[in-house]
PAVEXSE-546432 format. One record per residue (C-alpha): residue number from 1; x, y, z. Coordinates in steps of 0.001 Angstrom, whole numbers, plus 500000, padded with zeros to 6 digits. Last residue first. Layout:
BEGIN
{num: NUM X: X Y: Y Z: Z}
...
//
This chain:
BEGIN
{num: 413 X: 363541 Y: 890529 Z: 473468}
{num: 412 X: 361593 Y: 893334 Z: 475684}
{num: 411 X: 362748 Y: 896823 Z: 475298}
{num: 410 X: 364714 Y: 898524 Z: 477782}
{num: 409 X: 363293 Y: 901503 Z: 479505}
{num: 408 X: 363772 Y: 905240 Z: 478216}
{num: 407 X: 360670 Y: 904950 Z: 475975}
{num: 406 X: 358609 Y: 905043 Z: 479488}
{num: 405 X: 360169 Y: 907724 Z: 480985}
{num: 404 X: 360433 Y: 909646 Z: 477959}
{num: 403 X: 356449 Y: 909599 Z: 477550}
{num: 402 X: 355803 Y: 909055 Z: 474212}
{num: 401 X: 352677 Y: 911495 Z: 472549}
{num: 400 X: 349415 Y: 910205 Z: 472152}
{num: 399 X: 347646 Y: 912997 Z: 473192}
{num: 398 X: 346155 Y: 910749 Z: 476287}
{num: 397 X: 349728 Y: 910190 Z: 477399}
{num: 396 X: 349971 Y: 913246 Z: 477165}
{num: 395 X: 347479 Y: 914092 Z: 479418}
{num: 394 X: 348581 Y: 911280 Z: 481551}
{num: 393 X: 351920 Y: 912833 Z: 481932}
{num: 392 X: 350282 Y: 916105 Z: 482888}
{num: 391 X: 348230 Y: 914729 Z: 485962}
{num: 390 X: 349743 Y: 912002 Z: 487421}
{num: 389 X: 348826 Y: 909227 Z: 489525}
{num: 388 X: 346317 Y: 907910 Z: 487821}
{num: 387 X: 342993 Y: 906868 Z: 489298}
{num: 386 X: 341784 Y: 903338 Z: 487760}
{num: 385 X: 338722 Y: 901535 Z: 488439}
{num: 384 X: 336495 Y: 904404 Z: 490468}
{num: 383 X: 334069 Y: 903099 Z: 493112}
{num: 382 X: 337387 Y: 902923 Z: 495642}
{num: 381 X: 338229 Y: 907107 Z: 494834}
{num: 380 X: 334549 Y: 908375 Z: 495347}
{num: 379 X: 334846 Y: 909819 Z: 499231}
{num: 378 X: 334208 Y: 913219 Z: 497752}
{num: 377 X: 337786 Y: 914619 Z: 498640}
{num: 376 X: 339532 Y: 911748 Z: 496675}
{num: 375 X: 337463 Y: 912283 Z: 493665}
{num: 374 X: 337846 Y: 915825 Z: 493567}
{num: 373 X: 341861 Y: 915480 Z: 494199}
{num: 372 X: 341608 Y: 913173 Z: 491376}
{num: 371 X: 340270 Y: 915293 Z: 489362}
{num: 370 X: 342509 Y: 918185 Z: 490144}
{num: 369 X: 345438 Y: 916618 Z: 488884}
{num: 368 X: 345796 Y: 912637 Z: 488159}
{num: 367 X: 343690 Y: 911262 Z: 484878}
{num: 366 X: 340570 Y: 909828 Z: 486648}
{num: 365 X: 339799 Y: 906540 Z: 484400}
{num: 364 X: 336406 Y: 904730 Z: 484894}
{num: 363 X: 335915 Y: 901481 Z: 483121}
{num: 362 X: 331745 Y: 901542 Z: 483300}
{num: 361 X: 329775 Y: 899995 Z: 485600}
{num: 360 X: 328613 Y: 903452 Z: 486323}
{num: 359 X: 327730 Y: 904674 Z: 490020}
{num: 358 X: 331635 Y: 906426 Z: 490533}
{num: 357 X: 331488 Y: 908130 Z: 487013}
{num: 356 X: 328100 Y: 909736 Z: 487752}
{num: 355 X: 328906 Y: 911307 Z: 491272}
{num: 354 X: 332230 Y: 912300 Z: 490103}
{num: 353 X: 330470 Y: 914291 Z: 487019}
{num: 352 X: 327663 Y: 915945 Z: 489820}
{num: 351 X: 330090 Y: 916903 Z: 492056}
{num: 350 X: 332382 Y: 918854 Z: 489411}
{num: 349 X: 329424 Y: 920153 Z: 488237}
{num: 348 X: 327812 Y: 921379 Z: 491725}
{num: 347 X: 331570 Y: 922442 Z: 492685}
{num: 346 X: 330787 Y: 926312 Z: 492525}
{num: 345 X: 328970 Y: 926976 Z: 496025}
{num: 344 X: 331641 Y: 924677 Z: 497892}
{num: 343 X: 334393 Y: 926598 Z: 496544}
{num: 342 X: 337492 Y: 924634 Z: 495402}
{num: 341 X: 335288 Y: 922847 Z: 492966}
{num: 340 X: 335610 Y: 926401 Z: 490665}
{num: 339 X: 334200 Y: 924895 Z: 487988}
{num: 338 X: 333997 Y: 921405 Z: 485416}
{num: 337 X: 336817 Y: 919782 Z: 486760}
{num: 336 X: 339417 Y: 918265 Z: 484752}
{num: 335 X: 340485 Y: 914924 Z: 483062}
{num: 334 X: 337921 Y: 912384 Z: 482913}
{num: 333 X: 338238 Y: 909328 Z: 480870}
{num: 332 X: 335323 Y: 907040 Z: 480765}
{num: 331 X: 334465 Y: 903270 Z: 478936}
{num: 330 X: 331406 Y: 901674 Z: 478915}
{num: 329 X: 329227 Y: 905224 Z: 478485}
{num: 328 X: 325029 Y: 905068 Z: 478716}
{num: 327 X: 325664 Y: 906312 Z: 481808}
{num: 326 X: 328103 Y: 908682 Z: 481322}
{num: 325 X: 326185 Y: 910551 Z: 478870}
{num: 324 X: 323066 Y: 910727 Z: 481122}
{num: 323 X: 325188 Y: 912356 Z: 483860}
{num: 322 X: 326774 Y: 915323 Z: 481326}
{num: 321 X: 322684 Y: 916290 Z: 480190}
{num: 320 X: 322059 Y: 916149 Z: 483328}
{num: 319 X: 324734 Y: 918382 Z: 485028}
{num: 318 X: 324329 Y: 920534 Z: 481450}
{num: 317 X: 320871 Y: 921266 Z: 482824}
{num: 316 X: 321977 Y: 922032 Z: 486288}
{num: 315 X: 324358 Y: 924614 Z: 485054}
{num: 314 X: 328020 Y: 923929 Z: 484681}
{num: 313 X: 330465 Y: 926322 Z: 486521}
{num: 312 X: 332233 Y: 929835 Z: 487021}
{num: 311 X: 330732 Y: 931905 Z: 484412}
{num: 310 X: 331645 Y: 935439 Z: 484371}
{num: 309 X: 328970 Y: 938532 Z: 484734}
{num: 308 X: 329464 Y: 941832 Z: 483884}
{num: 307 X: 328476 Y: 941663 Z: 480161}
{num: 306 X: 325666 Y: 939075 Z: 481170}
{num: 305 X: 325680 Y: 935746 Z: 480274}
{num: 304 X: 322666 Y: 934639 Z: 478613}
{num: 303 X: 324164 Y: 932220 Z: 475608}
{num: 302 X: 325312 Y: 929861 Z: 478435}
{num: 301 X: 322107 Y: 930126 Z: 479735}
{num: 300 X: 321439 Y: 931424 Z: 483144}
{num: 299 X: 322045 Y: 930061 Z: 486957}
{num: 298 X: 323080 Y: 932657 Z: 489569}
{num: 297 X: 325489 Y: 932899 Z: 492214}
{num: 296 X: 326486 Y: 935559 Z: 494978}
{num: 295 X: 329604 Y: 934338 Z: 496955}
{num: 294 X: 328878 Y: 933931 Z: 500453}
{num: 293 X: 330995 Y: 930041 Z: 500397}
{num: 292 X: 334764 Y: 932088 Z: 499815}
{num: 291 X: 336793 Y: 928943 Z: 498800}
{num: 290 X: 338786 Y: 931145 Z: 496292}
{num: 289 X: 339310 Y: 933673 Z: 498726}
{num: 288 X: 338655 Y: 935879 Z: 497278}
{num: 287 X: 335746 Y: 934514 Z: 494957}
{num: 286 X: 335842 Y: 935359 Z: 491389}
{num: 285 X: 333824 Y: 938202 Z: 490567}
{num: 284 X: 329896 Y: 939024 Z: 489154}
{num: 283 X: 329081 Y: 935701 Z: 489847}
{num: 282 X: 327559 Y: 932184 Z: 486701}
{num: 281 X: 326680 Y: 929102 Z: 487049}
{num: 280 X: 326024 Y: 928197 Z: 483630}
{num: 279 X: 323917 Y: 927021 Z: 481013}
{num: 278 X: 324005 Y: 925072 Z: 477631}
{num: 277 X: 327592 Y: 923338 Z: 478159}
{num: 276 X: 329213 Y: 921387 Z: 475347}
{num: 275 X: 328845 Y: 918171 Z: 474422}
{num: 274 X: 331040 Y: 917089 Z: 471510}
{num: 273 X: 329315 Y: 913870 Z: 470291}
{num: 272 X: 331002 Y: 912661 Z: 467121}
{num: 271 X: 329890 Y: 912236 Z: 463749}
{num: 270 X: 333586 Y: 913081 Z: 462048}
{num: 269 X: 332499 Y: 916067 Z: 460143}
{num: 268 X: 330699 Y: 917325 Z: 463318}
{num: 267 X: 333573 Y: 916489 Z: 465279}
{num: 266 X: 336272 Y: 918180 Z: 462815}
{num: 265 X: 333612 Y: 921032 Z: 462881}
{num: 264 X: 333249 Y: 921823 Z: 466900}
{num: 263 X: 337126 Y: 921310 Z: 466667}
{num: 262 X: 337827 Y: 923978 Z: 464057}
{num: 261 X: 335614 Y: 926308 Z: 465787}
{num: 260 X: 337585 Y: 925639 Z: 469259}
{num: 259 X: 340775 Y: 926266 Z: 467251}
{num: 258 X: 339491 Y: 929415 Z: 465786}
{num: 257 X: 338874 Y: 930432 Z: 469778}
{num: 256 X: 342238 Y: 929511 Z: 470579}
{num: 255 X: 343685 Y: 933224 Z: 470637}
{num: 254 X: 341193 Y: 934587 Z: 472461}
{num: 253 X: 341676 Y: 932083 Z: 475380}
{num: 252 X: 338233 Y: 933060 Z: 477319}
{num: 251 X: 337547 Y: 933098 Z: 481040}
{num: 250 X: 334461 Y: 934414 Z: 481802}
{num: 249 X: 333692 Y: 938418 Z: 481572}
{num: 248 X: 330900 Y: 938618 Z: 480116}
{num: 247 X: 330239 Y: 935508 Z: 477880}
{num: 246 X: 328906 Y: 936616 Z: 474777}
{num: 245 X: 327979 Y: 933660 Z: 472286}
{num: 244 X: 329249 Y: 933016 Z: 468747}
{num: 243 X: 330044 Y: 929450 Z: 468526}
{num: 242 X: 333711 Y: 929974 Z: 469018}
{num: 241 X: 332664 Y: 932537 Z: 472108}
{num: 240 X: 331339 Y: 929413 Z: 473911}
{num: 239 X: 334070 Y: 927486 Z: 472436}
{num: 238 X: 336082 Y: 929746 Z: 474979}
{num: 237 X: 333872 Y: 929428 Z: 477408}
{num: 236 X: 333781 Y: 925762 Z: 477486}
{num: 235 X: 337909 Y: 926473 Z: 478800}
{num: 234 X: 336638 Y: 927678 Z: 482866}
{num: 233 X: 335424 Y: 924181 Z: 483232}
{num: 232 X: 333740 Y: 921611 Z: 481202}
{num: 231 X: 333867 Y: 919762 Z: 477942}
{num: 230 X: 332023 Y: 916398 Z: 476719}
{num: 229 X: 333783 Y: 914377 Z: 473993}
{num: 228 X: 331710 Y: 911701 Z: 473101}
{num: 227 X: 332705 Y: 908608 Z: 470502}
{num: 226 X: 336429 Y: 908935 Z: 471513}
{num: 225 X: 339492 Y: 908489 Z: 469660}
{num: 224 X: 339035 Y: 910981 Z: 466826}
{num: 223 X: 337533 Y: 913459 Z: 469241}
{num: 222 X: 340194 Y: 912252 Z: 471694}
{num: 221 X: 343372 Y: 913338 Z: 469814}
{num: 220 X: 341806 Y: 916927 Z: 468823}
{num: 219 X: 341020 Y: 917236 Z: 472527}
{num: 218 X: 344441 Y: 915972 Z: 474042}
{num: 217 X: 346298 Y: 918249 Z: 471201}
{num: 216 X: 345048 Y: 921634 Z: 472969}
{num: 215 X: 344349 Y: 920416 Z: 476396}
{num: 214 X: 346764 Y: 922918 Z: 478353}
{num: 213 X: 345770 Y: 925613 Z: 475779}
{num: 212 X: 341823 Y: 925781 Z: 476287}
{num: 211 X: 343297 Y: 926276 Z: 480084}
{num: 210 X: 340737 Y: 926604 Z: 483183}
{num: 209 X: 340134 Y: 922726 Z: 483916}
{num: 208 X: 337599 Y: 920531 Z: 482108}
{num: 207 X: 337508 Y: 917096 Z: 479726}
{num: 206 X: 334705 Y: 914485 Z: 479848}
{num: 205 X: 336224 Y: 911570 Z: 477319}
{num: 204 X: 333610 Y: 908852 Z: 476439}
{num: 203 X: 333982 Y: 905730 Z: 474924}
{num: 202 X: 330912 Y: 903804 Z: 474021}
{num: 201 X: 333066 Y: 901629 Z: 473662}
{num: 200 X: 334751 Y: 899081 Z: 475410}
{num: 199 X: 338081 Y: 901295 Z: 474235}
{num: 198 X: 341531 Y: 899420 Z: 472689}
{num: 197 X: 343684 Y: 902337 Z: 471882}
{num: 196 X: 343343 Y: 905097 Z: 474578}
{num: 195 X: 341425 Y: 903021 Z: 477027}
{num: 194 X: 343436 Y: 900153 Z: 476812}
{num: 193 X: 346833 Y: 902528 Z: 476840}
{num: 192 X: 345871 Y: 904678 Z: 479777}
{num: 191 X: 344511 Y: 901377 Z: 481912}
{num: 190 X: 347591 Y: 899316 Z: 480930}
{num: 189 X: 350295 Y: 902351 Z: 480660}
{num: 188 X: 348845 Y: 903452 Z: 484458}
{num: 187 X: 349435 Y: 899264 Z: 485843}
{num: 186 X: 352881 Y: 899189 Z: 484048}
{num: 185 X: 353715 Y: 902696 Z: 485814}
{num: 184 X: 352878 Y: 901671 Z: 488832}
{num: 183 X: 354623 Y: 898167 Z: 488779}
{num: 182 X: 358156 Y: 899164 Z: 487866}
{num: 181 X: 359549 Y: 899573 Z: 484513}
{num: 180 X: 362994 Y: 898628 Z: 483302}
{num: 179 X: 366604 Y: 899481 Z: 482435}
{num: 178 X: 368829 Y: 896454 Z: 482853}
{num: 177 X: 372637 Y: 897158 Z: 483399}
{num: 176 X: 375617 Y: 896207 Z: 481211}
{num: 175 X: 377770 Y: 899351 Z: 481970}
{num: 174 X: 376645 Y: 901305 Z: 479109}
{num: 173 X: 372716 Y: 900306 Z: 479910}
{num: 172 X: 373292 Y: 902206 Z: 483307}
{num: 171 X: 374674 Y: 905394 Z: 481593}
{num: 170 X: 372122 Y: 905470 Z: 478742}
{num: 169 X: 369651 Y: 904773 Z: 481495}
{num: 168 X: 370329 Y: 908279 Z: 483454}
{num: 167 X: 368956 Y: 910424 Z: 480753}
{num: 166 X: 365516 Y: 909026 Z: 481342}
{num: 165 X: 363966 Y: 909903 Z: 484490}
{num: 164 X: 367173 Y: 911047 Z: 486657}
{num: 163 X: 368348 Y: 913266 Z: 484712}
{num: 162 X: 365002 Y: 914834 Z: 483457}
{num: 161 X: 363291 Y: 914106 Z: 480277}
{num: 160 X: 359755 Y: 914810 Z: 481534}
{num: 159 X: 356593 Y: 912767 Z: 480549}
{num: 158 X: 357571 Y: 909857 Z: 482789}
{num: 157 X: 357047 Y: 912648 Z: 485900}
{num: 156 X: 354191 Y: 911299 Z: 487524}
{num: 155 X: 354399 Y: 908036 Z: 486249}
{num: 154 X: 357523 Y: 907855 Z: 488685}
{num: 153 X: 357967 Y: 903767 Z: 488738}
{num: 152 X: 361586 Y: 903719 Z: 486713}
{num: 151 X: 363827 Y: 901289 Z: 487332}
{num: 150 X: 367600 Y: 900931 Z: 486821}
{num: 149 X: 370411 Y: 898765 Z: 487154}
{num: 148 X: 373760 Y: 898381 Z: 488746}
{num: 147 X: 373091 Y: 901767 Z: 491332}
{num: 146 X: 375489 Y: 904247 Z: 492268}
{num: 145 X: 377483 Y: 905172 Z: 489199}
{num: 144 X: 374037 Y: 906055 Z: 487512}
{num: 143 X: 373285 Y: 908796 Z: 489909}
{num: 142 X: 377066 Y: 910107 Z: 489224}
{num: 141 X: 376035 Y: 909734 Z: 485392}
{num: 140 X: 373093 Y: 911531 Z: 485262}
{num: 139 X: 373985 Y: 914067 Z: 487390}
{num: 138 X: 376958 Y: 914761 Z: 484890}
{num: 137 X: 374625 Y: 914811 Z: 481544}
{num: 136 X: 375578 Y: 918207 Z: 481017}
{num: 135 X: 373273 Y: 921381 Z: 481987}
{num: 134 X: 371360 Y: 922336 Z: 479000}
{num: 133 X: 370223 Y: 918977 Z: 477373}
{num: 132 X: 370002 Y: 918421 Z: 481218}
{num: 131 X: 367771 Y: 920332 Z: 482100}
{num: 130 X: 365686 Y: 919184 Z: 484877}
{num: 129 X: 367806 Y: 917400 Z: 486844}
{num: 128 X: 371278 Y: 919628 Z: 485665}
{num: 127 X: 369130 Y: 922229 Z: 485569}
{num: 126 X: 368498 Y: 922321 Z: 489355}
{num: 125 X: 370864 Y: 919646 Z: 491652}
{num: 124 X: 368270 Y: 920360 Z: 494589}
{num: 123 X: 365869 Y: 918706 Z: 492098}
{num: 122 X: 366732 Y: 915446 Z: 492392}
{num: 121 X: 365306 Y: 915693 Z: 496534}
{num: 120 X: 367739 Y: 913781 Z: 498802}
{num: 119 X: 368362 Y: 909700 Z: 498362}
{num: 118 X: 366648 Y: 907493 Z: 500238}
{num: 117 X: 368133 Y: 904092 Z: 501310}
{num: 116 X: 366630 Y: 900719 Z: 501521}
{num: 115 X: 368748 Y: 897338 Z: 502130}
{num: 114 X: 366813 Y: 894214 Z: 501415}
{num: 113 X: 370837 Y: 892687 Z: 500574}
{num: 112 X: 373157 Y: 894581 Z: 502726}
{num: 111 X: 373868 Y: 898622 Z: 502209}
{num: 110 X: 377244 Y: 899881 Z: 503147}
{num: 109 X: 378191 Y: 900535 Z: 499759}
{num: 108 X: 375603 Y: 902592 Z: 498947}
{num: 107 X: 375305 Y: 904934 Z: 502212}
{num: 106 X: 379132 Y: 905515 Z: 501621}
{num: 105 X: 378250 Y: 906500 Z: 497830}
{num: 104 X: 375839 Y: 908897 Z: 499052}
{num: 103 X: 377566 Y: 910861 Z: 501557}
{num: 102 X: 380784 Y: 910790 Z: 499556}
{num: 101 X: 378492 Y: 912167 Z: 496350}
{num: 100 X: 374966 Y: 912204 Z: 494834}
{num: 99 X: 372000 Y: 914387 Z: 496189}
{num: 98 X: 374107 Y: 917482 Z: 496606}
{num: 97 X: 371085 Y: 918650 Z: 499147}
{num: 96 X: 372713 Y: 915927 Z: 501752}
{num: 95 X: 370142 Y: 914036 Z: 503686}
{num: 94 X: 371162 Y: 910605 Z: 502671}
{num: 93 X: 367896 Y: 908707 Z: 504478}
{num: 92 X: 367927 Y: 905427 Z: 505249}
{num: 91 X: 364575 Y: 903954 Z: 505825}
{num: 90 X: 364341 Y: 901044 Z: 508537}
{num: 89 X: 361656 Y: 898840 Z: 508199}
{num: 88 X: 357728 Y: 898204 Z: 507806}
{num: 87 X: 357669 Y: 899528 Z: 504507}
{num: 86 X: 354810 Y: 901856 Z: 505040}
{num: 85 X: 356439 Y: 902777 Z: 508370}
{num: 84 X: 359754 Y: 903786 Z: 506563}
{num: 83 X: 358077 Y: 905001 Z: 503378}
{num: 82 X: 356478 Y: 907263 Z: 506423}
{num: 81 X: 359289 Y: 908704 Z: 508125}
{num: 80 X: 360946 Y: 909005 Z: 505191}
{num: 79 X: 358695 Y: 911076 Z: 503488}
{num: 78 X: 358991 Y: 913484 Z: 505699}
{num: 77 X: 362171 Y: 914497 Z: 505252}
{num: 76 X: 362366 Y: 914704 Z: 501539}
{num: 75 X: 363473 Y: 918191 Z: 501343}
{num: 74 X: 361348 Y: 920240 Z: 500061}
{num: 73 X: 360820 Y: 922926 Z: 503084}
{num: 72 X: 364526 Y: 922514 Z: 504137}
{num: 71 X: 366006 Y: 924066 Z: 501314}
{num: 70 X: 367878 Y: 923175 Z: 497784}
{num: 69 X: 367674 Y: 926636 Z: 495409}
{num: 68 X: 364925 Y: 928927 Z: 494894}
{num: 67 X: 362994 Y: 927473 Z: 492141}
{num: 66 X: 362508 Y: 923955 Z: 493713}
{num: 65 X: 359408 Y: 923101 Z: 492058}
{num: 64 X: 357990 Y: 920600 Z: 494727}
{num: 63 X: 359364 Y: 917354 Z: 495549}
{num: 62 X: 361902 Y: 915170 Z: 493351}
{num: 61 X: 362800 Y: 911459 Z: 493654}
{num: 60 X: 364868 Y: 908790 Z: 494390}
{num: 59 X: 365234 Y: 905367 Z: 495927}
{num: 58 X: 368241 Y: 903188 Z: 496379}
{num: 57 X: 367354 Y: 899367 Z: 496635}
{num: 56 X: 370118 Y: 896689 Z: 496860}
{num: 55 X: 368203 Y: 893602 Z: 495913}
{num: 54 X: 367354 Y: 891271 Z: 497761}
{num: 53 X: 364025 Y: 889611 Z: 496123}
{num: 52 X: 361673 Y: 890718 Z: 498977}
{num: 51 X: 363526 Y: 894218 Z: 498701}
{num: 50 X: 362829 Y: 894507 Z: 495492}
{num: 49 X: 359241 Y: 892998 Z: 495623}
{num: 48 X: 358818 Y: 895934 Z: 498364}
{num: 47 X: 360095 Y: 898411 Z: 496194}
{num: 46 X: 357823 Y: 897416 Z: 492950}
{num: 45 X: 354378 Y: 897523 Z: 495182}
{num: 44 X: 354976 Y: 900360 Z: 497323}
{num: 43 X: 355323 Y: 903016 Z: 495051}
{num: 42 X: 351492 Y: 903489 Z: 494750}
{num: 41 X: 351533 Y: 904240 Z: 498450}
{num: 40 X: 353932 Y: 906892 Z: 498448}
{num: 39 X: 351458 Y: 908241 Z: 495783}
{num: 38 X: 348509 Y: 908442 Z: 497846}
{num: 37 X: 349957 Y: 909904 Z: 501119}
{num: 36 X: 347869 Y: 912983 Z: 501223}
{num: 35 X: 348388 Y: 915755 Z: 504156}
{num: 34 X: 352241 Y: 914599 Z: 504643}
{num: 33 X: 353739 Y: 917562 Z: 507443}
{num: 32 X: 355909 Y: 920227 Z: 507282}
{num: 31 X: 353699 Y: 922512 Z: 507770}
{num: 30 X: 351093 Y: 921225 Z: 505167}
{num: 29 X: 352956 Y: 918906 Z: 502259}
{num: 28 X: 351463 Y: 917556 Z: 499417}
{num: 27 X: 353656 Y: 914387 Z: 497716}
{num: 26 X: 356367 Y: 914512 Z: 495057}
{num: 25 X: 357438 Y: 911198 Z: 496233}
{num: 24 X: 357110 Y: 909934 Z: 492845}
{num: 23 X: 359755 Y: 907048 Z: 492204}
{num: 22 X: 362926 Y: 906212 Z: 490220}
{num: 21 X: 364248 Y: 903361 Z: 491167}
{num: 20 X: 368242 Y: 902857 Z: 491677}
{num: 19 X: 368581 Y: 899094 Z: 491804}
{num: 18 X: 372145 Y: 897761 Z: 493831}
{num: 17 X: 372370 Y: 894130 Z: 492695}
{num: 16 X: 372484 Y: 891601 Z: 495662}
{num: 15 X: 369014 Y: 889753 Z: 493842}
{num: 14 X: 367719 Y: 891759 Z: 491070}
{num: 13 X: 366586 Y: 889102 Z: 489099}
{num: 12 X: 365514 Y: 890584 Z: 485897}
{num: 11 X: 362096 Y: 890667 Z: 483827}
{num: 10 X: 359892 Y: 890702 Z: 486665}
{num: 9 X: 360456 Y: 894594 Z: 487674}
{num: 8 X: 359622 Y: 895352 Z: 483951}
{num: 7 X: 360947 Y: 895148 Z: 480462}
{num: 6 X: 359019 Y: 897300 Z: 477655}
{num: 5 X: 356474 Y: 896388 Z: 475039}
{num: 4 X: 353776 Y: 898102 Z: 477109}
{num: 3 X: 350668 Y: 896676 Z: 474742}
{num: 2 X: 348929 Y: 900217 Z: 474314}
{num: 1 X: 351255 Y: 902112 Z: 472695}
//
């Protein structure tokens, strides 16, 4: 899937046709207020050569999880306010939680060519957004009846078949419409895809985070893909245990650990590096709070762990060990911290990784999540060539799976 056989942005003119793009304005919020504006950003690109070509352009997207009902707190409020000074003109919003409707069709047909208007969080409308196998294809439709074609740019959520993601382009391609694929998601696909099926090898994948289960498929995938696999965070302690070591009370998935055997083997029988960690940081509780800097640390190897003790990050040795890998490395895909980075006494690992990646020459790829939040937060994000804008679609993405948002979009002739 690396060649994106799918029409984008430039294969239509869009001029005086209304375009409903999909985008990811699921951005942090802290009282009410934008602390990270990366992915408002990204969007930029695709609405602005809209707008430049006059088109009609009605934007959408969800915030947050939305499990008690439409509300204030996720509404997309303040994101107006700044798409609107991003943009350099006049955002308007339809505030109404039903999303579609009177509100929203007015707004519509009152829009002139260059037009921009927002449309209120998708998931307000609940399982009919986010199940709509469940729900009925309604929102679909009525989101659909606004717009003349269609374009998704919400990476973010490509790997979800929601309403408004995929289910609305059988509506727009029944009425003649083009479905296609905005800038941000053509650039992700590129870098994703390249690295995925067309590597400068050596290829390396460094892969962390808390959950053996999360990465299940992505590590199987990437030991065949990859010439090093090198694994971090609170899941190396379950192939800890799979190699026979106690590890106190550290995180462990005992239900994966025959998985984690069956990988160590597949990558031995394959001639593959899987790097693994040979020491740890390791505390006798996990900080409360979580960015608690007077927690009590130790280093040991990862064999060494006491019965009381849990592991909450990569020893020095497996720092080095992690840093000479990447620099022998011409392609890297990272995908997880290696602690606790939240606390400043258990990011060492995490530190040490972004450190690495950002003075390679290498193709670096930060897939979304907490990486890139590391990455950010360090200063690294302009040393780094591509950081993705979201998290679980990139992970599968890197499992090789189809992402709906993307197979929803027309083909090329």
């Amino acid at each position: 899937m690396a060649a994106l056989n799918k029409k984008t942005v430039d294969d239509f003119n869009a001029a005086g046709r209304r375009v409903l793009v999909r985008c990811d304005f699921n951005v942090p919020l802290k009282d009410g207020k934008i602390t990270d504006d990366t992915r408002i950003v990204a969007a930029l690109p695709t609405i602005n050569k809209l707008i430049g070509e006059g088109a009609k352009v009605i934007l959408c997207s969800h915030l947050g999880k939305v499990k008690n009902g439409p509300n204030e707190g996720e509404s997309l409020t303040p994101v107006v306010a700044r798409l609107s000074e991003k943009l350099g003109k006049e955002v308007n919003f339809v505030s109404d939680y039903n999303v579609t409707g009177e509100a929203a069709t007015a707004a519509v047909a009152a829009m002139k060519p260059g037009d921009v208007v927002l449309l209120q969080n998708t998931r307000f409308r609940g399982k009919e957004e986010t199940k709509p196998q469940d729900a009925g294809e309604g929102f679909a439709k009525e989101l659909a009846d606004l717009a003349d074609d269609y374009v998704c740019d919400a990476f973010g959520s490509a790997h979800r078949a929601h309403a408004s993601v995929a289910v609305v382009t059988k509506y727009i391609r029944a009425k003649g419409g083009t479905c296609a694929v905005g800038y941000l998601m053509q650039k992700e696909i590129k870098f994703l895809g390249n690295a995925v099926e067309n590597p400068v090898r050596p290829f390396v994948a460094i892969l962390g985070g808390a959950k053996v289960a999360d990465k299940l498929n992505v590590i199987s995938n990437l030991i065949e893909k990859c010439d090093t696999v090198i694994i971090g965070g609170g899941m190396a302690y379950t192939f800890a245990r799979a190699k026979g070591y106690e590890i106190g009370t550290s995180l462990v998935d005992d239900t994966k650990v025959d998985y984690c055997k069956e990988m160590i083997e597949k990558a031995a029988k394959l001639g593959k590096n899987l790097l693994l960690p040979v020491d740890a940081v390791i505390t006798d509780h996990f900080p409360d709070p979580i960015d608690d800097p007077s927690i009590a640390t130790e280093v040991v190897d990862i064999d060494k762990i006491p019965a009381d003790k849990m592991g909450m990050d990569i020893g020095p040795k497996t720092r080095a060990i992690y840093e000479d890998a990447v620099k022998t490395a011409k392609t890297v895909v990272w995908n997880g911290p290696m602690g606790v980075f939240e606390n400043p006494v258990l990011a060492a690992g995490t530190k040490a990784v972004a450190a690495a990646l950002a003075a390679t020459t290498a193709t670096t790829i930060i897939g979304g999540g907490d990486s890139a939040a590391a990455v950010n937060q360090l200063g690294y994000a302009d040393k780094m060539s591509h950081i993705s804008t979201g998290g679980g679609a990139s992970l599968e993405f890197l499992e090789g799976k189809e992402l709906p948002g993307v197979y929803a979009a027309d083909d090329k002739n």
